[in-house]
C-alpha positions in Angstrom: -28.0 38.6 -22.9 -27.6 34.9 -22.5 -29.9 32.7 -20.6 -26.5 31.6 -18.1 -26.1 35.6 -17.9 -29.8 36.7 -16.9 -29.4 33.6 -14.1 -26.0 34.8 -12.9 -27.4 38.4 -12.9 -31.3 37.4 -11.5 -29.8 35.0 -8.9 -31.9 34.3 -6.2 -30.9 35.7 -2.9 -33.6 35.1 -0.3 -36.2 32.6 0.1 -36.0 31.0 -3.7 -34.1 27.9 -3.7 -32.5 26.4 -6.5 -34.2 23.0 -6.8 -32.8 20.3 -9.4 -28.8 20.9 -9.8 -28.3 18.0 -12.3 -29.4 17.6 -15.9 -30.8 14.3 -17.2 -27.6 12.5 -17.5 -26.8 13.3 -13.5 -24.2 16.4 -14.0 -24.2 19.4 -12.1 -26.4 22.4 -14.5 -24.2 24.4 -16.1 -26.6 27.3 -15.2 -26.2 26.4 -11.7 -22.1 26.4 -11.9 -22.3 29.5 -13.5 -24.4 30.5 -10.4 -22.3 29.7 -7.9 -18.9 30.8 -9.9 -20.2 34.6 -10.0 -21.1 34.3 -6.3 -17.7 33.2 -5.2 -16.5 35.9 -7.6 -18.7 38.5 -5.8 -18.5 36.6 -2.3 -21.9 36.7 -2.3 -21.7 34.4 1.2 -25.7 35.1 1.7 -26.5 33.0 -2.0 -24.1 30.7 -0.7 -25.5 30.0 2.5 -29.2 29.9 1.0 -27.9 27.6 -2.4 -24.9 25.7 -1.9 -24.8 24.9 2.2 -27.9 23.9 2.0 -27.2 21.1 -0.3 -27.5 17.3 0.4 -23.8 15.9 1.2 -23.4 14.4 -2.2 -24.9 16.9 -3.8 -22.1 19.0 -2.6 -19.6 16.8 -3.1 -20.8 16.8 -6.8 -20.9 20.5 -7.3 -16.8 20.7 -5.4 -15.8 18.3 -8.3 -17.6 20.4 -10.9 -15.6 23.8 -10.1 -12.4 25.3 -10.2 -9.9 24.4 -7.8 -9.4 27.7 -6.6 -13.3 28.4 -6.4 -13.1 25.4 -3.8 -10.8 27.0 -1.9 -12.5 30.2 -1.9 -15.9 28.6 -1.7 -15.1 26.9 1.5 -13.1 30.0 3.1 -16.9 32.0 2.4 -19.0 29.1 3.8 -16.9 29.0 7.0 -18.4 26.9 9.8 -21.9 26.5 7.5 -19.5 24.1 5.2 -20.9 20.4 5.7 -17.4 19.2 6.5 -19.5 15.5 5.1 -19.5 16.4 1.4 -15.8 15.3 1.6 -16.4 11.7 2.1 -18.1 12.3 -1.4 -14.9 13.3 -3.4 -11.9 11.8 -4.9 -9.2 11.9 -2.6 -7.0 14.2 -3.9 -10.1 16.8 -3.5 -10.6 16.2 0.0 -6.7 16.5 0.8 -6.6 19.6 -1.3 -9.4 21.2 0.8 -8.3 20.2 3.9 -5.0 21.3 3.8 -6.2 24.8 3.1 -8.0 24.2 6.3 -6.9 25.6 9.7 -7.4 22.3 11.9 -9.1 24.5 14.1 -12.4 24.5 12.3 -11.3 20.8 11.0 -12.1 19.7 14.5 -14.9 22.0 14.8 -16.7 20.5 12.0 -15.4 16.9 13.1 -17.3 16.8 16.2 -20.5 17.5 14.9 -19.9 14.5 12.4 -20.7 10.4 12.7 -17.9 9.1 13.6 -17.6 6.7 10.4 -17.2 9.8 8.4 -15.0 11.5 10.3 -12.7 8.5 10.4 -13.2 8.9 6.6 -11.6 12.2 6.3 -8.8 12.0 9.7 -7.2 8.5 8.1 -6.0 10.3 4.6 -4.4 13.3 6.8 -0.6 13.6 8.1 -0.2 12.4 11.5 0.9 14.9 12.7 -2.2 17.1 11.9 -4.2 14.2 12.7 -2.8 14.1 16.1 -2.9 18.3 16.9 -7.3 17.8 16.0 -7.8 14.8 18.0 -6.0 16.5 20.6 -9.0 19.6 20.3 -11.8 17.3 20.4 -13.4 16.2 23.9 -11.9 12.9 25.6 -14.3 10.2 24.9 -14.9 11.3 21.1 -11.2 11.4 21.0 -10.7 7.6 22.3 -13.5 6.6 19.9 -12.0 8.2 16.9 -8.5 6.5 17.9 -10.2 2.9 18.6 -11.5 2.9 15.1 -8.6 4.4 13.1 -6.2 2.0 15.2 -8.2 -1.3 13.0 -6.8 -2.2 9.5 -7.5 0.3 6.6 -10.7 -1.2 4.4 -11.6 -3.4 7.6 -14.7 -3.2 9.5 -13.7 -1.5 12.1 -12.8 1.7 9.8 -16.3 2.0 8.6 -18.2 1.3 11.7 -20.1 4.0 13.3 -18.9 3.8 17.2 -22.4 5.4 18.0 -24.7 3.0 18.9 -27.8 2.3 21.2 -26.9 -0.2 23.8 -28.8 -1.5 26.9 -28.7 -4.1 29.7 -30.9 -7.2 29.8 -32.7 -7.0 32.7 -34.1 -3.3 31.6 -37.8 -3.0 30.8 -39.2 -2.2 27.6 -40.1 0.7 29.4 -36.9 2.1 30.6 -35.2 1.7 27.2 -37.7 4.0 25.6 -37.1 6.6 28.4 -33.7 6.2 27.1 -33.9 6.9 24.0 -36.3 9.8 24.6 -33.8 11.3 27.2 -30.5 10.9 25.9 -29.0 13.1 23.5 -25.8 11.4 23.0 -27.2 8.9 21.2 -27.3 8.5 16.9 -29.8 10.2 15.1 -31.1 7.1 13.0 -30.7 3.8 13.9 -32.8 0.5 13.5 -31.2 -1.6 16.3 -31.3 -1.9 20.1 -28.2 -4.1 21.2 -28.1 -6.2 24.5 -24.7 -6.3 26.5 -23.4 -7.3 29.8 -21.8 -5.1 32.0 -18.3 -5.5 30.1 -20.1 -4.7 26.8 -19.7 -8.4 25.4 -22.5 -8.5 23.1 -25.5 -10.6 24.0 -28.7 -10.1 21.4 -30.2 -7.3 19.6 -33.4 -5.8 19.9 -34.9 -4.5 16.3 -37.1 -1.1 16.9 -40.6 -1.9 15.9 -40.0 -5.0 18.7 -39.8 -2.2 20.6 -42.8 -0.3 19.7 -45.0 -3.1 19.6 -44.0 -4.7 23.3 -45.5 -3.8 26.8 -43.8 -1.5 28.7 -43.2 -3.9 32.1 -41.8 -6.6 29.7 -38.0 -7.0 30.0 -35.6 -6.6 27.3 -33.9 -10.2 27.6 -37.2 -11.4 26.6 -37.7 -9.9 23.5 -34.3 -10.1 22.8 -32.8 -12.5 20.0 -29.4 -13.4 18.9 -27.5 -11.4 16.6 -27.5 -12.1 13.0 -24.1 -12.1 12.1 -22.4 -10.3 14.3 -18.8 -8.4 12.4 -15.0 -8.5 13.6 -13.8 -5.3 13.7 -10.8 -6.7 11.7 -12.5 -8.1 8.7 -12.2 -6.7 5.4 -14.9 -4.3 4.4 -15.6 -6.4 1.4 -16.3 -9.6 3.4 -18.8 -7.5 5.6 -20.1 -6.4 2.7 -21.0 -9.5 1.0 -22.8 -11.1 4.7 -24.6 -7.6 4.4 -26.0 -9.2 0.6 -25.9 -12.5 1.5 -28.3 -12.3 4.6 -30.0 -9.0 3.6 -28.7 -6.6 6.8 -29.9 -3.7 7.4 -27.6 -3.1 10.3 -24.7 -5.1 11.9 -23.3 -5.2 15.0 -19.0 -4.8 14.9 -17.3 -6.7 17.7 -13.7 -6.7 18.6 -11.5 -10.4 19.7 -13.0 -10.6 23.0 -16.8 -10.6 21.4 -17.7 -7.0 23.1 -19.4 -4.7 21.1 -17.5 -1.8 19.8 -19.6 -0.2 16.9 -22.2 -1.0 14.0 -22.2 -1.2 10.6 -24.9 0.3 8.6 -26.5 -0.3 5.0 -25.2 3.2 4.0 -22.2 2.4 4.4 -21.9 -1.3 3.2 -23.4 0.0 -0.2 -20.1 2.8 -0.4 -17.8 -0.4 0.0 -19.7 -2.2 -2.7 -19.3 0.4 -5.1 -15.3 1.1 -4.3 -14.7 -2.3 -4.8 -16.5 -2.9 -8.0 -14.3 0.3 -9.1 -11.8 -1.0 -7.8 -11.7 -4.2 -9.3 -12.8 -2.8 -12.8 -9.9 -0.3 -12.9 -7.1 -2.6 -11.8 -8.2 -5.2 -14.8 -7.1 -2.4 -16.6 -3.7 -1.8 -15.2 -4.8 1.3 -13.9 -4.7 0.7 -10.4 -6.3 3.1 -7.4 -6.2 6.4 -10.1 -8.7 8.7 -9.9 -10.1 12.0 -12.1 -8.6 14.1 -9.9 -5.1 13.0 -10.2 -2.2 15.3 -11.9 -0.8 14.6 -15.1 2.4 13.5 -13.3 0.3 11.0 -10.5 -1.9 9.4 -13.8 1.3 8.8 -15.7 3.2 6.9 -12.9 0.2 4.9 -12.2 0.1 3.5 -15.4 3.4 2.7 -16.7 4.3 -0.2 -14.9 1.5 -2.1 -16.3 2.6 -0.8 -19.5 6.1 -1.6 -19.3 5.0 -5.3 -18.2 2.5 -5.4 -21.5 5.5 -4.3 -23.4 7.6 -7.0 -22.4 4.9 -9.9 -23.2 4.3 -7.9 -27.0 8.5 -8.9 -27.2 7.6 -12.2 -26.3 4.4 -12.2 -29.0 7.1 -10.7 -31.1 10.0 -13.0 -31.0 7.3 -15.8 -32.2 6.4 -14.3 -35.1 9.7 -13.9 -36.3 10.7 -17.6 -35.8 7.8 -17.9 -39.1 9.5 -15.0 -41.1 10.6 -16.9 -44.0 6.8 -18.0 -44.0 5.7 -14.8 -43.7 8.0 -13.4 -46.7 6.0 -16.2 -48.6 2.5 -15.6 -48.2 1.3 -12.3 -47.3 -2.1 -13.2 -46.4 -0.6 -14.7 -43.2 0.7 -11.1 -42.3 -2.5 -9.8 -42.7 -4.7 -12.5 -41.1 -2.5 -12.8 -37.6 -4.0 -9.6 -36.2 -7.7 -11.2 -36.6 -6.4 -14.6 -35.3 -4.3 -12.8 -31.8 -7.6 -10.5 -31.1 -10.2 -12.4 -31.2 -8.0 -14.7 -28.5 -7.5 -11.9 -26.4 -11.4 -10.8 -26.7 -12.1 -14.1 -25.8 -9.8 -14.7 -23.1 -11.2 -11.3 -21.6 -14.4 -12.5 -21.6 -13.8 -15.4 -19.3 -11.1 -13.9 -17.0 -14.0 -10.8 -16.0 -16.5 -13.8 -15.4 -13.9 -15.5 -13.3 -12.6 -12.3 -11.6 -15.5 -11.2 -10.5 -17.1 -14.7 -9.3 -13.7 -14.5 -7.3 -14.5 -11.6 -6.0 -17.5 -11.9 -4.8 -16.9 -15.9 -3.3 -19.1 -17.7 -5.9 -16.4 -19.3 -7.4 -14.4 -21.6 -5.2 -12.5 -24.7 -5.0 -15.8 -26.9 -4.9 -17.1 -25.7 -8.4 -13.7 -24.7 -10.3 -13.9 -27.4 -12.0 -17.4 -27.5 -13.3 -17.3 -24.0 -14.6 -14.1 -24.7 -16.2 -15.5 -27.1 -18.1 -18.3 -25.0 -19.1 -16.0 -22.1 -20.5 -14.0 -24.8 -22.2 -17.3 -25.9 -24.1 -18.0 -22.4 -25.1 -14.5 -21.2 -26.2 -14.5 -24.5 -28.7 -18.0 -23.6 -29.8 -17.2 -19.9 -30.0 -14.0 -20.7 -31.5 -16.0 -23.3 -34.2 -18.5 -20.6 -35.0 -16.1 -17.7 -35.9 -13.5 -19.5 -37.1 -15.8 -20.7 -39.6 -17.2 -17.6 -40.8 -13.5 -16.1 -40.7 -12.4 -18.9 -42.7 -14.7 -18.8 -45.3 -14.1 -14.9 -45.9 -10.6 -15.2 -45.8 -10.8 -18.1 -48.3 -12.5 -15.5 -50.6 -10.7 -12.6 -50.0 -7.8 -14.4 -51.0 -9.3 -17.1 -53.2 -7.0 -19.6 -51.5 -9.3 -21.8 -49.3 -6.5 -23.4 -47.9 -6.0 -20.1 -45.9 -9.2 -20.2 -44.9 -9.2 -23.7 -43.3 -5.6 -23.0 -41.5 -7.2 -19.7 -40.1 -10.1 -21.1 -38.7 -8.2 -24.2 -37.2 -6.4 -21.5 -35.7 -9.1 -19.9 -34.3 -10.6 -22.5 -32.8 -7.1 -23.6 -30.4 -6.9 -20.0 -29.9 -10.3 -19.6 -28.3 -9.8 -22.8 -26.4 -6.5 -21.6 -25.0 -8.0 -18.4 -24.3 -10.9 -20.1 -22.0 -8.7 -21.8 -20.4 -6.5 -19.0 -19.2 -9.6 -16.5 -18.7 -10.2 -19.2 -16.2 -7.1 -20.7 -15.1 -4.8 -17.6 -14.3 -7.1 -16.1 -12.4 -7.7 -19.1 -9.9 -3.7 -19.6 -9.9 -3.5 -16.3 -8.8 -5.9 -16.0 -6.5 -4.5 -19.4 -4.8 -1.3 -17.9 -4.9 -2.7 -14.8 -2.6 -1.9 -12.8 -5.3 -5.1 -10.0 -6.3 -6.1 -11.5 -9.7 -7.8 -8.4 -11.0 -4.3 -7.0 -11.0 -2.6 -9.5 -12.8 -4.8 -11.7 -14.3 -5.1 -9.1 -18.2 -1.3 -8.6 -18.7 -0.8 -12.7 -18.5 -4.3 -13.7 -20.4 -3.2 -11.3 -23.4 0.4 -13.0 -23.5 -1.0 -16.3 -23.8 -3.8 -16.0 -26.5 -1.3 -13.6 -28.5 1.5 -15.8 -28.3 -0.8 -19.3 -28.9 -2.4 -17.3 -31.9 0.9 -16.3 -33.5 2.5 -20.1 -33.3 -0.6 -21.9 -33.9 -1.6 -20.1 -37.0 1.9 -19.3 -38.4 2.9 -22.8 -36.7 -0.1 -24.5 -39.2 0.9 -22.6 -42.3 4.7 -23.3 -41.9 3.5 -27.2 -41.9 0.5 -27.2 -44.6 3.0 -25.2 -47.1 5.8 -27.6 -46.1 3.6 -30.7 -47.4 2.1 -28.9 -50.0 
């Protein structure tokens, strides 16, 4: 018998515990799939319980994107109220709806109550309002306000990642009474690194960091130890401008305030680093005209999210097109041309690919503005002539032996060398037109670039020949 078939058949099923899941390159163990498959099979819920609910959040989330879609249905039908309702805000989306519909909103709310609130705004935002509305309605009145506070903010702002649980105190409290408090209360988070100081109408007034706390008298009064707040977040700003004040001044925690500066939730580190990651994903996918797809997605969904892009790259290959065939009598006279224009339109679009991720990403992370446009413009100028100098010179000289013609040569590498400026120039420029225009330049920025340096290629090589064989 196979090694997979002595694990599914030896299974452990009471005190051993299956410890590493992934294999050196971080997927889930085939073994342990295997594992898990013949325990759904035999709804084996007591391996399941011991092996799989026991499993960090993302660990989970890993091992639901790693099976079957109908084991995940039947997986979480076993697991019942010991499924960590959490592991969702690990998966693609299309997962977590396709799990949650299968879910009476009965043990949605359940589960919902015993999460942070961040999270569960995670998972309530992507459902239909009307389900939305019937497991609000189930959960207990204040929880219920809170969860509607939050999801009432702009989608990717602040206020939709906040936590709404917080620690929060009055000034004139002792050091004393606040750790009482803390002690005493079981409303409040399990983790936080923050004590925050508000008035009576819970405008925010300073914040008090824990080991402050600790390492302060009991009979000495908050307001003293208390300090302003570094930063403080509007609940309406875009997650990715929170995020960046998070790297910029090294946060830990943030407090999120709403118009009126009262405090209405906090932002953690935990959080701030999910946003970072979406929106490097994000950005990186939509250079690519691929837009918000994700592996999940149908056949059908990946299809439609692509073709747009494709139909607008097809139109700017017509366009490349109709300039090569103003040259066609040139062409029809020397071949080599033919041949060469492919090497002359690439490297442009490499090149111009280069400099528009640079720019795109300086962009997107505010260290490229107005003030210093111009500086690095220059600077990508520079290199796309000395780029365009160096390989047009080594492409010139091989062409001029390949063909033996070292007028070839000489015309390609000219070539080369506009085409690598023109390509630095729009890597750079389209982006920062874009972006001034309020337009998202990762979206737009490839399917323009590429039409310029394949259209500047085509006429300035084929331009060059048509006027070196005209003299000649």
């Amino acid at each position: 018998m196979s090694d997979i078939g002595e694990d599914i058949r030896n299974r452990p099923r009471t005190d051993e515990t299956v410890h590493d899941i992934y294999t050196e390159d971080g997927a889930v163990r085939p073994r342990f799939l295997a594992m898990v498959g013949a325990a759904i099979a035999d709804r084996d819920v007591l391996f399941l319980r011991q092996h799989v609910a026991k499993l960090h959040e993302s660990e989970l989330g890993d091992l639901l994107e790693s099976i079957l879609p109908d084991q995940r249905q039947a997986l979480v039908r076993l697991l019942g109220k010991d499924f960590d309702l959490t592991a969702l805000t690990e998966v693609d989306e299309a997962i977590r709806l396709e799990i949650v519909d299968q879910m009476p909103n009965e043990q949605i709310a359940a589960a919902i109550g015993e999460l942070d609130s961040d999270d569960a705004v995670y998972i309530l935002e992507d459902l239909d309002h009307e389900d939305r509305e019937e497991i609000l309605a189930k959960l207990p009145f204040t929880e219920r306000v809170r969860l509607r506070r939050a999801l009432d903010y702009p989608e990717s702002s602040a206020g939709r990642r906040m936590q709404t649980e917080f620690v929060a105190v009055p000034p004139f409290w002792t050091v004393g009474q606040t750790i009482d408090y803390m002690r005493e209360d079981e409303e409040l988070p399990e983790s936080f690194t923050q004590i925050f100081v508000i008035d009576p109408t819970f405008k925010l007034l300073g914040v008090v960091d824990l080991d402050k706390i600790l390492r302060t008298q009991r009979l000495v009064k908050i307001e003293t130890i208390a300090r302003e707040t570094n930063h403080p977040i509007p609940a309406d700003m875009d997650q990715e401008e929170a995020a960046q004040l998070f790297e910029q001044y090294d946060l830990l925690s943030a407090a999120v305030v709403d118009d009126n500066g009262r405090l209405v939730g906090v932002l953690t580190i935990d959080d701030v680093v999910d946003v970072i990651q979406e929106e490097a994903e994000e950005d990186f996918m939509r250079m690519s005209g691929v837009g918000d797809e994700e592996l999940s997605d149908s056949v059908v969904d990946t299809s439609r999210s692509r073709v747009p892009w494709l139909l607008v790259n097809l139109l700017t290959a017509f366009m490349s097109a109709s300039v090569i065939s103003l040259f066609e009598a040139t062409i029809e006279q020397v071949v080599a041309l033919a041949i060469l224009m492919p090497i002359v339109a690439g490297m442009g679009g490499n090149a111009g690919s280069q400099t528009m991720t640079v720019t795109v990403r300086a962009l997107a992370t505010r260290n490229l503005d107005i003030h210093n446009a111009w500086r690095v413009a220059r600077r990508e100028v520079g290199v796309g002539l000395i780029n365009g100098a160096v390989i047009g010179t080594l492409v010139g000289t091989v062409a001029g032996i390949w063909f033996g013609d070292p007028h070839i040569g000489g015309l390609i590498a000219t070539a080369m060398v506009i085409n690598m400026f023109a390509a630095a120039m729009a890597g750079i420029m389209i982006p920062l037109l874009l972006d001034r225009a309020g337009a998202d330049p990762a979206v737009s920025s490839a399917v323009f670039v590429t039409a310029i340096t394949d259209t500047t290629g085509f006429f300035s090589f084929l331009g060059l020949a048509t006027w070196w064989f005209a003299i000649s």
